[in-house]
Backbone as XML, in Angstrom:
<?xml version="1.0"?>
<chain id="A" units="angstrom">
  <residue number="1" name="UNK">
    <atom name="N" x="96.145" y="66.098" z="110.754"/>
    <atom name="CA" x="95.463" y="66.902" z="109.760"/>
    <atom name="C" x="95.786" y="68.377" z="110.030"/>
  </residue>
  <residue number="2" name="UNK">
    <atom name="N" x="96.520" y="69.015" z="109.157"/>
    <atom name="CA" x="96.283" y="70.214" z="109.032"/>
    <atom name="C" x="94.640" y="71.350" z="109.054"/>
  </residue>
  <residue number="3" name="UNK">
    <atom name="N" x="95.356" y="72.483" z="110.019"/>
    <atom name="CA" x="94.318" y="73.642" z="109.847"/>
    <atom name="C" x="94.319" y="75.055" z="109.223"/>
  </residue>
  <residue number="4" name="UNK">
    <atom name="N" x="94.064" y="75.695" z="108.283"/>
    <atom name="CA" x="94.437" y="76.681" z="108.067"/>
    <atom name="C" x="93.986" y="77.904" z="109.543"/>
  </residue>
  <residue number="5" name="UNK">
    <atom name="N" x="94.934" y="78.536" z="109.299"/>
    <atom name="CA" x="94.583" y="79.172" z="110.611"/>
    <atom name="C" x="94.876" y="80.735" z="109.963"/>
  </residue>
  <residue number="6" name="UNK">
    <atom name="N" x="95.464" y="81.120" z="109.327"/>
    <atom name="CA" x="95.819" y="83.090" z="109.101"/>
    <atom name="C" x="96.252" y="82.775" z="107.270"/>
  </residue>
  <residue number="7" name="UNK">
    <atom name="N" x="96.261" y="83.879" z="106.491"/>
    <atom name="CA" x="96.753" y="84.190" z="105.139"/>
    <atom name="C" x="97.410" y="85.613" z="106.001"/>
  </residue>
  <residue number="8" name="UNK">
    <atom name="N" x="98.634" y="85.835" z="105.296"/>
    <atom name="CA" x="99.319" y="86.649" z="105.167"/>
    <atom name="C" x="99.317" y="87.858" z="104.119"/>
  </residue>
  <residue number="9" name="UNK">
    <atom name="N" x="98.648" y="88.842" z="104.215"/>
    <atom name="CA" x="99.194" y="89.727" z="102.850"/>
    <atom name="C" x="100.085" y="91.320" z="103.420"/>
  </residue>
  <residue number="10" name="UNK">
    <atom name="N" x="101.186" y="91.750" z="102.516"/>
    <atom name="CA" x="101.271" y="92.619" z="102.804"/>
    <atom name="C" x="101.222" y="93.919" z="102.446"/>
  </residue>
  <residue number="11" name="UNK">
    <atom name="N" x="101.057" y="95.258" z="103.403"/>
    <atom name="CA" x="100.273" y="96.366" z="103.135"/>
    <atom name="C" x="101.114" y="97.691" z="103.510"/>
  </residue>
  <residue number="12" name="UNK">
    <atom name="N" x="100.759" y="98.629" z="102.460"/>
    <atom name="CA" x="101.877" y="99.748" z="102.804"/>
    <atom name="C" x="101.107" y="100.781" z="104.006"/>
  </residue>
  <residue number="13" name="UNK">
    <atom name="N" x="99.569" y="100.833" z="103.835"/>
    <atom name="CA" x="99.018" y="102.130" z="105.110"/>
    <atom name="C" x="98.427" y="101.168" z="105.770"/>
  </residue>
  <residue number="14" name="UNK">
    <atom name="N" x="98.489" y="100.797" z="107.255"/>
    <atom name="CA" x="98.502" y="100.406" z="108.201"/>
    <atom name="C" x="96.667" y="100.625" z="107.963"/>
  </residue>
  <residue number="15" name="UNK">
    <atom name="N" x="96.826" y="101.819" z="108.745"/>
    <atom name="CA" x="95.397" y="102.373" z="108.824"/>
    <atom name="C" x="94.219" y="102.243" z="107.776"/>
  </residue>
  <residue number="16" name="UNK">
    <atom name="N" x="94.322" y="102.681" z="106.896"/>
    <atom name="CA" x="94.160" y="102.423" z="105.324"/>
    <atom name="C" x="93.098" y="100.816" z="105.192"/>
  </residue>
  <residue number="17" name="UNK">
    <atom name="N" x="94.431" y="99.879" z="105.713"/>
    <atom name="CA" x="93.989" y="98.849" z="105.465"/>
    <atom name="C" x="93.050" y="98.368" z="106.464"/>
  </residue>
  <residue number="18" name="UNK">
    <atom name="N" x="93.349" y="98.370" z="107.622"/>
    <atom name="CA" x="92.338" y="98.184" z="108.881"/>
    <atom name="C" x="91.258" y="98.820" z="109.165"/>
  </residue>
  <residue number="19" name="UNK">
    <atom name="N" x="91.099" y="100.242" z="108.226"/>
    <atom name="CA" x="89.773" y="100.386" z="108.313"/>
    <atom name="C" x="89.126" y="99.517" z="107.118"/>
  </residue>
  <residue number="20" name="UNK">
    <atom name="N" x="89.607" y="99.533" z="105.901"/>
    <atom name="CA" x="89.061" y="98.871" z="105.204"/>
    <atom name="C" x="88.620" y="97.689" z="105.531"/>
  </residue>
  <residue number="21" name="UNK">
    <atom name="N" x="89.523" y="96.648" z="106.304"/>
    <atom name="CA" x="88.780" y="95.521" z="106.336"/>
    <atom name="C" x="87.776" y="95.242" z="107.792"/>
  </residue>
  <residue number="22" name="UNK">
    <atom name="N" x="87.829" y="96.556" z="108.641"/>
    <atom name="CA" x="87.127" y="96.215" z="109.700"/>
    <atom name="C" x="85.018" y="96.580" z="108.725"/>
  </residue>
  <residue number="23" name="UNK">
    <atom name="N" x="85.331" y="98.147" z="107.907"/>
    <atom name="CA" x="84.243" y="98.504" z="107.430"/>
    <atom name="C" x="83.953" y="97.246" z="106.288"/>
  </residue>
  <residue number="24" name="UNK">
    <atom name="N" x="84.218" y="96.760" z="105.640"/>
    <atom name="CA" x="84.196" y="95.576" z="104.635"/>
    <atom name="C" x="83.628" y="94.413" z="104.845"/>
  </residue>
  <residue number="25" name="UNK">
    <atom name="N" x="84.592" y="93.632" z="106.373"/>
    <atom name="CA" x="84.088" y="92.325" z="106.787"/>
    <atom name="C" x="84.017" y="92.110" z="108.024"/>
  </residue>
  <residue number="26" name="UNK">
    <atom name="N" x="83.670" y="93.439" z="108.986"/>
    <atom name="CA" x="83.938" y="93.375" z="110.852"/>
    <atom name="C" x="85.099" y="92.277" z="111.013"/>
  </residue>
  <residue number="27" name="UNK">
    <atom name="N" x="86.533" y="93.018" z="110.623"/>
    <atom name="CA" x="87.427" y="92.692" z="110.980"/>
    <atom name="C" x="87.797" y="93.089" z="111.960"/>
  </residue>
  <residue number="28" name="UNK">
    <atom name="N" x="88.338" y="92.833" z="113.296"/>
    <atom name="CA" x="89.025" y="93.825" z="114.197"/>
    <atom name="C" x="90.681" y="93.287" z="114.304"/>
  </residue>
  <residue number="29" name="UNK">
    <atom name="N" x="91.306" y="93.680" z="115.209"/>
    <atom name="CA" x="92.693" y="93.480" z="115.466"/>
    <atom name="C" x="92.306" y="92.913" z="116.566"/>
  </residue>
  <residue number="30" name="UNK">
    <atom name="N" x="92.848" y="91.545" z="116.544"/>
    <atom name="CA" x="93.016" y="90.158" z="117.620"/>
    <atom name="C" x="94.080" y="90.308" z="118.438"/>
  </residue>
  <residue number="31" name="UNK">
    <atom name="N" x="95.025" y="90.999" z="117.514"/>
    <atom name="CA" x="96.885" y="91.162" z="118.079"/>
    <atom name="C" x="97.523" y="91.122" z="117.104"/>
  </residue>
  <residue number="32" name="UNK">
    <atom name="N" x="98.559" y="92.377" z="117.791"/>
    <atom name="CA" x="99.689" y="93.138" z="117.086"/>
    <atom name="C" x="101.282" y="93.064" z="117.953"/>
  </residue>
  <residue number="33" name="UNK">
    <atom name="N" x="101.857" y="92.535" z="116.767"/>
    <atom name="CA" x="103.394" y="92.344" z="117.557"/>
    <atom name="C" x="104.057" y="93.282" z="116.599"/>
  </residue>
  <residue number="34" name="UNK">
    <atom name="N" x="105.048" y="93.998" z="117.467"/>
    <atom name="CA" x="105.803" y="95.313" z="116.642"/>
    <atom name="C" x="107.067" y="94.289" z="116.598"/>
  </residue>
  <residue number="35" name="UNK">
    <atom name="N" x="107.826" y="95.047" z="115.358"/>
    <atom name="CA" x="109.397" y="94.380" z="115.634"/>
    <atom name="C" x="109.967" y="95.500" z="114.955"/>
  </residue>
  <residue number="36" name="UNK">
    <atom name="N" x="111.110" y="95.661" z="115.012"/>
    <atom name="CA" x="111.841" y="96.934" z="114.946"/>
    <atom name="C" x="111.500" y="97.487" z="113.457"/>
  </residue>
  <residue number="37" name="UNK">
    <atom name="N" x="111.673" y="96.229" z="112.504"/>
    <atom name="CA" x="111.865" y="96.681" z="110.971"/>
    <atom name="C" x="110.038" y="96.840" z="110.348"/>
  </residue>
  <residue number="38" name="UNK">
    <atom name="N" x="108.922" y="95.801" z="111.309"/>
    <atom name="CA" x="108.105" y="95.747" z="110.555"/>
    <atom name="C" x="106.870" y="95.201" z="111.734"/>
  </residue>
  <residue number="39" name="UNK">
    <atom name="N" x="105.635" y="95.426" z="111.576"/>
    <atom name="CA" x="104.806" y="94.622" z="112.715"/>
    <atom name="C" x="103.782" y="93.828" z="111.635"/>
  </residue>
  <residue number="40" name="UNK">
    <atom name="N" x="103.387" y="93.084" z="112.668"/>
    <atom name="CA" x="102.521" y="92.173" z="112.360"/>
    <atom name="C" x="101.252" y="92.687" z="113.156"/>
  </residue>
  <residue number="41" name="UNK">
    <atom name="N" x="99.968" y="92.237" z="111.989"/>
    <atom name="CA" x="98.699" y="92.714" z="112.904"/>
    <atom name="C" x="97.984" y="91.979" z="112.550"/>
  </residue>
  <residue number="42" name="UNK">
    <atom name="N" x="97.147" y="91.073" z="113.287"/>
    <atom name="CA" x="96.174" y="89.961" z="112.710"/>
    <atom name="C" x="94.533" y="90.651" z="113.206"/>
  </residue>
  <residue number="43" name="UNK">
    <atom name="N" x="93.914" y="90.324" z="111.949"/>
    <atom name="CA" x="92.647" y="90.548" z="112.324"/>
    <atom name="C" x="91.214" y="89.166" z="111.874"/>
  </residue>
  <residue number="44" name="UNK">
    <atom name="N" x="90.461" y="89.489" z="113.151"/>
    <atom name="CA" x="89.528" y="88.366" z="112.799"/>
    <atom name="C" x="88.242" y="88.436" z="113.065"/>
  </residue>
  <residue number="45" name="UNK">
    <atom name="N" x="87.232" y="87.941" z="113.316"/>
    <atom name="CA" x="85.975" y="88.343" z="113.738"/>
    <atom name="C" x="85.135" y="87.010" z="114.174"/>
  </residue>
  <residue number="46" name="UNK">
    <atom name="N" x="84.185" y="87.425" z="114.251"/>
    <atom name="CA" x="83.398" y="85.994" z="115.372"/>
    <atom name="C" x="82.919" y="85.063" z="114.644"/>
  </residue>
  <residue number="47" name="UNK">
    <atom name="N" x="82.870" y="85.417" z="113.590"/>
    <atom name="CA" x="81.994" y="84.205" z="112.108"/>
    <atom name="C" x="83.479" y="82.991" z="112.368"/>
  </residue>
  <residue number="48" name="UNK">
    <atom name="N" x="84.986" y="83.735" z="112.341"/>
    <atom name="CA" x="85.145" y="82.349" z="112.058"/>
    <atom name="C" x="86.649" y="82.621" z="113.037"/>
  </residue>
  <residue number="49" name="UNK">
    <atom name="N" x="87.662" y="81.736" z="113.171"/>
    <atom name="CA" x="88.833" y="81.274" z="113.464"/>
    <atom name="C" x="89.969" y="81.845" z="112.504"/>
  </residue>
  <residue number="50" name="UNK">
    <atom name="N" x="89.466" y="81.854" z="111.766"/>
    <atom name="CA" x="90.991" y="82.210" z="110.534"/>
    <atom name="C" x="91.238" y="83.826" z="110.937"/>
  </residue>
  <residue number="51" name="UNK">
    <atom name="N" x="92.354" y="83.991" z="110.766"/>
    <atom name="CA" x="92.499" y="85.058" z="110.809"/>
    <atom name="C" x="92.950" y="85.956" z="109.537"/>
  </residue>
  <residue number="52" name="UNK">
    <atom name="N" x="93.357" y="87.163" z="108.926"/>
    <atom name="CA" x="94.354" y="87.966" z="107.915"/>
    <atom name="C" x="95.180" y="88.656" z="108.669"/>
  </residue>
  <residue number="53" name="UNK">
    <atom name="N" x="96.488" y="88.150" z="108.651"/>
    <atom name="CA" x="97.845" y="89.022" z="108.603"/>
    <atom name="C" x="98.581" y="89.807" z="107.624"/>
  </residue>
  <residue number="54" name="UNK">
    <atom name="N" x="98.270" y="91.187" z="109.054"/>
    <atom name="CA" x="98.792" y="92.314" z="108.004"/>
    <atom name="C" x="100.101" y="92.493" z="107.878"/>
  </residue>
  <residue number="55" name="UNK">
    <atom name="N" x="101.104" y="92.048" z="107.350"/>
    <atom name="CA" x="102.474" y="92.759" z="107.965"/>
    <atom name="C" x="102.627" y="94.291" z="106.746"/>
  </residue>
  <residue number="56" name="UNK">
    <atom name="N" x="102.823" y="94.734" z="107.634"/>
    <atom name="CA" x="103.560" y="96.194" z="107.295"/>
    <atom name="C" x="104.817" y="96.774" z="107.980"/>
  </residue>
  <residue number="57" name="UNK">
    <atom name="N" x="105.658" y="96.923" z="106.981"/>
    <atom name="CA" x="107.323" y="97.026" z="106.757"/>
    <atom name="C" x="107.390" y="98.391" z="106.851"/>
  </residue>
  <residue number="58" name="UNK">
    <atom name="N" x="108.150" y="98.864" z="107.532"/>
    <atom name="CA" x="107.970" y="100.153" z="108.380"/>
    <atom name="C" x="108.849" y="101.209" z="107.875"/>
  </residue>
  <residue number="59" name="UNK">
    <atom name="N" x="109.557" y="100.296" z="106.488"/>
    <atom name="CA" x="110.801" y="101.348" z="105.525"/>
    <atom name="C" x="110.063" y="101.612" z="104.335"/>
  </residue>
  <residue number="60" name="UNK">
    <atom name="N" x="108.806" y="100.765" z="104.033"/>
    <atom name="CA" x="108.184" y="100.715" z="102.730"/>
    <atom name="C" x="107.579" y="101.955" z="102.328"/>
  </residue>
  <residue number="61" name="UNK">
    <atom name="N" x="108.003" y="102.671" z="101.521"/>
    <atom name="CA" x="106.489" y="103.844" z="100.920"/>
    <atom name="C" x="106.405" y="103.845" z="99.417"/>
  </residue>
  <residue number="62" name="UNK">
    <atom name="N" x="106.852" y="102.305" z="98.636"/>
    <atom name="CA" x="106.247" y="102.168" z="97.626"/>
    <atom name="C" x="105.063" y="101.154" z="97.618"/>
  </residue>
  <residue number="63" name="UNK">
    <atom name="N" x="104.124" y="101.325" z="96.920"/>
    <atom name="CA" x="103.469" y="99.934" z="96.834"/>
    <atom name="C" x="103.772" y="98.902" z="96.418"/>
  </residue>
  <residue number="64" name="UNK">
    <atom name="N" x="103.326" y="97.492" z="96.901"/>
    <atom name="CA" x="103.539" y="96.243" z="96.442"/>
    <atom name="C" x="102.943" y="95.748" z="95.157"/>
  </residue>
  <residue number="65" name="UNK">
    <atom name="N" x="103.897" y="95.213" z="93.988"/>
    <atom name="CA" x="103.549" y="94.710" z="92.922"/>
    <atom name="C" x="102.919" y="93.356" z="93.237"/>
  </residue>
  <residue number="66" name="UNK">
    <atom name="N" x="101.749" y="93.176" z="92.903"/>
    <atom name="CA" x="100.759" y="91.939" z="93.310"/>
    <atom name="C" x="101.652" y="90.814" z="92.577"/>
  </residue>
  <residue number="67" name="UNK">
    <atom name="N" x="102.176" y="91.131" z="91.450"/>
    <atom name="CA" x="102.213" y="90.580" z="90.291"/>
    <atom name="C" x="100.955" y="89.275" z="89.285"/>
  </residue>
  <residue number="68" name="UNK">
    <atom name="N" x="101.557" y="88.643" z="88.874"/>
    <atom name="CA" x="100.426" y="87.600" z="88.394"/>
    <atom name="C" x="100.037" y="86.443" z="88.854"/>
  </residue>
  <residue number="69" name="UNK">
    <atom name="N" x="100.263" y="86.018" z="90.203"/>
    <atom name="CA" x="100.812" y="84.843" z="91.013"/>
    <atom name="C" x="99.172" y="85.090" z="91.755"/>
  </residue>
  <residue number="70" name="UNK">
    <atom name="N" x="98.818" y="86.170" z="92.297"/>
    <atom name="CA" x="98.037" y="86.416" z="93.773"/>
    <atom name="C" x="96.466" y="85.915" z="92.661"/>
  </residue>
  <residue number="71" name="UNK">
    <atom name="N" x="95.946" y="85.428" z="93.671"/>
    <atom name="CA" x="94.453" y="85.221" z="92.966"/>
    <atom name="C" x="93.612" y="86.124" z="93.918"/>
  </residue>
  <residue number="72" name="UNK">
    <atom name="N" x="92.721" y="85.724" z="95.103"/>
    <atom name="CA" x="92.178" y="86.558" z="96.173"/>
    <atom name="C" x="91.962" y="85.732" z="97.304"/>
  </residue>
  <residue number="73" name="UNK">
    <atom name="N" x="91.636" y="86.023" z="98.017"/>
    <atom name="CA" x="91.245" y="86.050" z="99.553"/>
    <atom name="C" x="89.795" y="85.599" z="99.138"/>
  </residue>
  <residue number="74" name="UNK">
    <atom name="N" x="89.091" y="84.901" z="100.239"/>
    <atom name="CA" x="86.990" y="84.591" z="99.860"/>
    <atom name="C" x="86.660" y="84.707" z="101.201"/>
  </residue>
  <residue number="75" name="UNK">
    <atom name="N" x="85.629" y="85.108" z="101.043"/>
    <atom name="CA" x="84.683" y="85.333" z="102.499"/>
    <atom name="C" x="83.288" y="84.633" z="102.107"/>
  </residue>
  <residue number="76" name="UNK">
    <atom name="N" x="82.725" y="84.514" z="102.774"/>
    <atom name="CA" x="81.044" y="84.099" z="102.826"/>
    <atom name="C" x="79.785" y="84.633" z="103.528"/>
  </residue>
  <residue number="77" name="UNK">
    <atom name="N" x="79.072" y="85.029" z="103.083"/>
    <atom name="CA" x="78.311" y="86.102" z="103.800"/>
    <atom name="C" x="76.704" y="85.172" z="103.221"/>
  </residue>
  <residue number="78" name="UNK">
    <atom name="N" x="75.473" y="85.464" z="104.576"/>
    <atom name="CA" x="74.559" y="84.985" z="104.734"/>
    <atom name="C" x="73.184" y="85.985" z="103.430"/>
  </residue>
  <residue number="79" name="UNK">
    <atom name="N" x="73.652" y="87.276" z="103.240"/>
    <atom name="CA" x="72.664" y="87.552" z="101.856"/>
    <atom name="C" x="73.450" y="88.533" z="100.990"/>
  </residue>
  <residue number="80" name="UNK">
    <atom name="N" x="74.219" y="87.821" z="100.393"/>
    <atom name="CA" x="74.562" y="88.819" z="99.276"/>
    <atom name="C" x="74.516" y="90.130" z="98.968"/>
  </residue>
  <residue number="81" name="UNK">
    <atom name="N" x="73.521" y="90.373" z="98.032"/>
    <atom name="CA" x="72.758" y="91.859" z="97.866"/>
    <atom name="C" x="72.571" y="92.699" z="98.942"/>
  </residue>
  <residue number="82" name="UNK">
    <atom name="N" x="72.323" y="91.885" z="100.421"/>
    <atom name="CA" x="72.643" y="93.216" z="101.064"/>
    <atom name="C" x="73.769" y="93.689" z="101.557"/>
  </residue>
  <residue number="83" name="UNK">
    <atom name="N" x="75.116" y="92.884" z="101.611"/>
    <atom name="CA" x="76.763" y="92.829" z="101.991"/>
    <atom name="C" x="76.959" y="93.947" z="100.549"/>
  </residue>
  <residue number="84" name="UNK">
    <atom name="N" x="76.430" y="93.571" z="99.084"/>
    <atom name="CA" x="76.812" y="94.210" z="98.383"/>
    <atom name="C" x="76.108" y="95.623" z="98.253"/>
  </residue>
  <residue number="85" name="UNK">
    <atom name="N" x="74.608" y="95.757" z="98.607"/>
    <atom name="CA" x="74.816" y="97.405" z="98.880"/>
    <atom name="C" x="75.623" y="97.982" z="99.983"/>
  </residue>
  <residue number="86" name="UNK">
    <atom name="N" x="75.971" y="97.007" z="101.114"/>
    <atom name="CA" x="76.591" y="98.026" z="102.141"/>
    <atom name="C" x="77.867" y="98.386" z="101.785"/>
  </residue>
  <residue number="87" name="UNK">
    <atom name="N" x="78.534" y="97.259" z="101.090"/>
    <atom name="CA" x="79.446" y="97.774" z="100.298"/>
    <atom name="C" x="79.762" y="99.083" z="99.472"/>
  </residue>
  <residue number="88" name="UNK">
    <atom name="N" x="78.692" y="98.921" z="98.650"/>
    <atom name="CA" x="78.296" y="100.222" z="98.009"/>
    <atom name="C" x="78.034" y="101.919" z="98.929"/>
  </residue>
  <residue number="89" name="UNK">
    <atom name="N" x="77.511" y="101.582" z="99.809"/>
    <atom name="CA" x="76.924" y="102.528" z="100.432"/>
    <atom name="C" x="78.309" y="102.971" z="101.434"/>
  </residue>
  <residue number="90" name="UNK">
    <atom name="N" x="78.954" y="102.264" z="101.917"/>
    <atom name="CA" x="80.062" y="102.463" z="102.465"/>
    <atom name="C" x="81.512" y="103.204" z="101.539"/>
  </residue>
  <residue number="91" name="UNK">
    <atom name="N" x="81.335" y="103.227" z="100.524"/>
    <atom name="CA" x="82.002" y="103.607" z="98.895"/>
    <atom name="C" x="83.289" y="102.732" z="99.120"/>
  </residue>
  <residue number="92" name="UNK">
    <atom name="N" x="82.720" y="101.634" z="98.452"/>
    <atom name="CA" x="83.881" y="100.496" z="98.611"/>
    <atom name="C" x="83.993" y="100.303" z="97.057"/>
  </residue>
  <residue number="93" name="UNK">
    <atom name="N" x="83.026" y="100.615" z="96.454"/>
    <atom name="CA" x="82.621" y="100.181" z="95.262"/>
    <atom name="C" x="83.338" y="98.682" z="94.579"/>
  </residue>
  <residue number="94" name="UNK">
    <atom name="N" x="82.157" y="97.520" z="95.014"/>
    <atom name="CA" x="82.073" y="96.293" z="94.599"/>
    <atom name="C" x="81.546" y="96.221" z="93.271"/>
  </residue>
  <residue number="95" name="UNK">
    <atom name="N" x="82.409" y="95.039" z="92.939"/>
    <atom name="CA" x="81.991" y="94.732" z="91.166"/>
    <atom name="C" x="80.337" y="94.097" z="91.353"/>
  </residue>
  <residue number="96" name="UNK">
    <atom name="N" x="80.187" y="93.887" z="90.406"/>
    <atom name="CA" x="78.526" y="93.322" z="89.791"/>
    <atom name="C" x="78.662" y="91.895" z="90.455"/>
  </residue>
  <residue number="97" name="UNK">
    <atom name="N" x="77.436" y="91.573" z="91.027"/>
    <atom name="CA" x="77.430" y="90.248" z="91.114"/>
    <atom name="C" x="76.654" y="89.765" z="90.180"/>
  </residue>
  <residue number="98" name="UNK">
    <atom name="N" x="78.120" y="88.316" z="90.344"/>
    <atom name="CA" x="77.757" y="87.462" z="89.413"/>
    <atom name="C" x="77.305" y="86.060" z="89.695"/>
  </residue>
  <residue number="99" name="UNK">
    <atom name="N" x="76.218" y="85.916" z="88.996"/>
    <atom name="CA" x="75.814" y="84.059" z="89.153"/>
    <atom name="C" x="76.393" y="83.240" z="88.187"/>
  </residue>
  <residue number="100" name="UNK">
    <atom name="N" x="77.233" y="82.332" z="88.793"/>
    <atom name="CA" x="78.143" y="81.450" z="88.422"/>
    <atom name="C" x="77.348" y="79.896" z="88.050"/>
  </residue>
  <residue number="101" name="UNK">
    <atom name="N" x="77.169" y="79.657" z="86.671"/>
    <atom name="CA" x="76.269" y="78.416" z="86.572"/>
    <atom name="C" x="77.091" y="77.229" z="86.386"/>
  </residue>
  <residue number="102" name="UNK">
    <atom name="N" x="76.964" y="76.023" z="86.723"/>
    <atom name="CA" x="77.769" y="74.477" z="86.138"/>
    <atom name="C" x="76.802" y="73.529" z="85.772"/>
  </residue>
  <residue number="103" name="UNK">
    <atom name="N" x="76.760" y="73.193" z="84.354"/>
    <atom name="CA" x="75.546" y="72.173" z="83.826"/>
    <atom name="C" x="74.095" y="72.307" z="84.578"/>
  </residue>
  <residue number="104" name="UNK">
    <atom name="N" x="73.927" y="73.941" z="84.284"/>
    <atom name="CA" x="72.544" y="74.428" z="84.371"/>
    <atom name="C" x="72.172" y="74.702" z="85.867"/>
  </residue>
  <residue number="105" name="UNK">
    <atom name="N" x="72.573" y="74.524" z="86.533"/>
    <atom name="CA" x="72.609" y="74.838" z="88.182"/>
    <atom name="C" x="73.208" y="75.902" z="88.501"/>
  </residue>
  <residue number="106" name="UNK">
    <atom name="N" x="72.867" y="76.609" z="90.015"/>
    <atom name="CA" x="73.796" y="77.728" z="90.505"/>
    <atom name="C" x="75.372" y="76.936" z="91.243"/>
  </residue>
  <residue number="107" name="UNK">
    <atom name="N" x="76.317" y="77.340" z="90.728"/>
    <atom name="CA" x="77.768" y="77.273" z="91.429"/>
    <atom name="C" x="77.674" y="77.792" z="92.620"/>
  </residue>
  <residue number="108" name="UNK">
    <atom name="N" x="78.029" y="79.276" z="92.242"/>
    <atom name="CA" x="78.592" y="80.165" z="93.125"/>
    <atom name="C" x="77.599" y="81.548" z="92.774"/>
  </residue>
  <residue number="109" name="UNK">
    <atom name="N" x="77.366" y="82.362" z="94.053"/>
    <atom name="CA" x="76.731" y="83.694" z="93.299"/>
    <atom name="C" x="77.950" y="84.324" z="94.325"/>
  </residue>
  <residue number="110" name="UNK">
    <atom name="N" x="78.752" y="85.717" z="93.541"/>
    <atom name="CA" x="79.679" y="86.334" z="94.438"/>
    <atom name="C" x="79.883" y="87.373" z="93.483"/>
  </residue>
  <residue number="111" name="UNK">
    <atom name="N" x="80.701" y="88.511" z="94.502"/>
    <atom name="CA" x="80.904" y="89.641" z="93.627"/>
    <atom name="C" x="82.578" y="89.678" z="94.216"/>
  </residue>
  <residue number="112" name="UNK">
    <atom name="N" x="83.222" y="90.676" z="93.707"/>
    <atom name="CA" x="84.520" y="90.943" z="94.242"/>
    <atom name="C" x="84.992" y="92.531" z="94.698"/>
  </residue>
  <residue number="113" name="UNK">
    <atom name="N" x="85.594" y="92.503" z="95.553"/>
    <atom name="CA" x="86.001" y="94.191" z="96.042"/>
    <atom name="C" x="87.571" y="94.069" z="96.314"/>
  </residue>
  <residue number="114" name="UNK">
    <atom name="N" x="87.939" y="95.622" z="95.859"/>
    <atom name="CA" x="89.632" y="95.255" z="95.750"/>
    <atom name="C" x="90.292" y="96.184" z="97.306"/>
  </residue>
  <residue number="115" name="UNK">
    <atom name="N" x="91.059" y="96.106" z="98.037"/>
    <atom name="CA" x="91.340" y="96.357" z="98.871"/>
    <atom name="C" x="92.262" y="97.538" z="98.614"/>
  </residue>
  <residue number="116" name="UNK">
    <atom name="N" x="92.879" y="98.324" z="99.893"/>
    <atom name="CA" x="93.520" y="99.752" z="99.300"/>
    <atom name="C" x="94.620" y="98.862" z="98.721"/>
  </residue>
  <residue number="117" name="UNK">
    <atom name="N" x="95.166" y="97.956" z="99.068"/>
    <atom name="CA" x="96.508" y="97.478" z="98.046"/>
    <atom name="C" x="96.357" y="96.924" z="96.964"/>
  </residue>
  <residue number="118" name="UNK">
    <atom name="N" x="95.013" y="96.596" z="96.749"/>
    <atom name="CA" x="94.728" y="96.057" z="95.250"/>
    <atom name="C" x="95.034" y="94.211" z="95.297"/>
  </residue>
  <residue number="119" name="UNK">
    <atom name="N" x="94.653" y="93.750" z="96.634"/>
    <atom name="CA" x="94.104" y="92.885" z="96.933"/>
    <atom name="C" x="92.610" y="92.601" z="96.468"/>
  </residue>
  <residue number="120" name="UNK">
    <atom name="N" x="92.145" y="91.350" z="95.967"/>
    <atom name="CA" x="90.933" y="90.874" z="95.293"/>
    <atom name="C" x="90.396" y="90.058" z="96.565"/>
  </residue>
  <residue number="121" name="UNK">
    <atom name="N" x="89.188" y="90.104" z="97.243"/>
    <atom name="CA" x="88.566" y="89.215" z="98.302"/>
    <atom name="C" x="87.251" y="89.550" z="97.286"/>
  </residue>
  <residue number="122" name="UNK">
    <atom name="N" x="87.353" y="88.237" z="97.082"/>
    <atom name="CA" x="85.416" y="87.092" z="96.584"/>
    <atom name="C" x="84.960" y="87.509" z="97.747"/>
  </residue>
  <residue number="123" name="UNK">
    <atom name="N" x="83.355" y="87.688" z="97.541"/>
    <atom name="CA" x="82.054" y="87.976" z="98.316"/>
    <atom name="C" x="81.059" y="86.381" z="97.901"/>
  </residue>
  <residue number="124" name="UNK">
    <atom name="N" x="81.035" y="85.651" z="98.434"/>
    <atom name="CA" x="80.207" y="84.616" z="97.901"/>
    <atom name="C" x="78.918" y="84.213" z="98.774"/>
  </residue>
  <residue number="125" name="UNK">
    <atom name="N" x="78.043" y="84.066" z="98.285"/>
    <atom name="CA" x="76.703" y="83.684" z="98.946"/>
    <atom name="C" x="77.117" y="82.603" z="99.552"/>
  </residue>
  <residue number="126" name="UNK">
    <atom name="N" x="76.271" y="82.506" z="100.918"/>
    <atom name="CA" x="76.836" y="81.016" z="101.397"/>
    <atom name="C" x="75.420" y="79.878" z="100.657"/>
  </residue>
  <residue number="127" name="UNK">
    <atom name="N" x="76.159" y="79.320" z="99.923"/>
    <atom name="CA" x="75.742" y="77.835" z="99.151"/>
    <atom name="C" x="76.463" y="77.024" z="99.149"/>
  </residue>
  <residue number="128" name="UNK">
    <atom name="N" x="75.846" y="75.956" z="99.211"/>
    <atom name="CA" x="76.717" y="74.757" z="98.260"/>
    <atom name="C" x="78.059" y="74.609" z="99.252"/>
  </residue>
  <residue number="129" name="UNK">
    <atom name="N" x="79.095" y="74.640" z="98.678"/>
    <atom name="CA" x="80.101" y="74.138" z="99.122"/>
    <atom name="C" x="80.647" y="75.398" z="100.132"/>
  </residue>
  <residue number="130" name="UNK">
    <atom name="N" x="79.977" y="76.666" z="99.768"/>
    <atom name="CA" x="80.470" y="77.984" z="100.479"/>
    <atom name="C" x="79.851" y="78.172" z="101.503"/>
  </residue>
  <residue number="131" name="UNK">
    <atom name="N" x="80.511" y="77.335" z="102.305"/>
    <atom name="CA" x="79.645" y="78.036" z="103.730"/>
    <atom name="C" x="80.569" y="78.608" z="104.455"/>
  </residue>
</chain>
């Protein structure tokens, strides 16, 4: 049986991005391997095992076209409303949360925040299938 273990995205400001996702989701840097053209930097935190790999290409100073392919990244957090004011309060500025209904029940309640590259990571209440 397979495990997911890291998602890969990549990012043009190093810094940029690692503060963002340490202030966002107490991400830290687990480990960083340099290589001449480009490094790799994985970050993770104690909630879970998976990690996000950053690679950043060390010739790049345009941004990356997401194009129409990328959907987002999801996290799960224990109360919502308050992940989403700290969000706020941190000036991350997160979209509205939304409650997601299926034949009259709650789905999903989650909001979304876009990253400096214009990466999409879901905020989802942990329910249901989201833990």
């Amino acid at each position: 049986m397979a495990k997911a273990i890291h998602s890969m995205i990549r990012v043009l400001d190093e810094k940029r991005s690692i503060d963002f996702y340490r202030v966002a989701f107490g991400l830290e840097i687990a480990e960083r391997l340099e290589f001449e053209t480009f490094s790799l930097v994985y970050l993770s935190n104690e909630e879970s095992e998976f990690e996000l790999e950053l690679t950043v290409n060390k010739d790049r100073t345009e941004p990356y076209a997401l194009g129409d392919g990328y959907g987002h990244l999801a996290v799960s957090v224990d109360d919502l409303s308050a992940e989403h004011q700290r969000l706020t309060d941190a000036g991350l500025n997160p979209g509205k949360i939304v409650d997601f209904n299926r034949d009259g029940a709650l789905l999903a309640r989650f909001f979304f925040v876009v990253d400096p590259d214009g990466y999409k990571v879901e905020v989802l209440q942990r329910h249901g299938r989201y833990k």
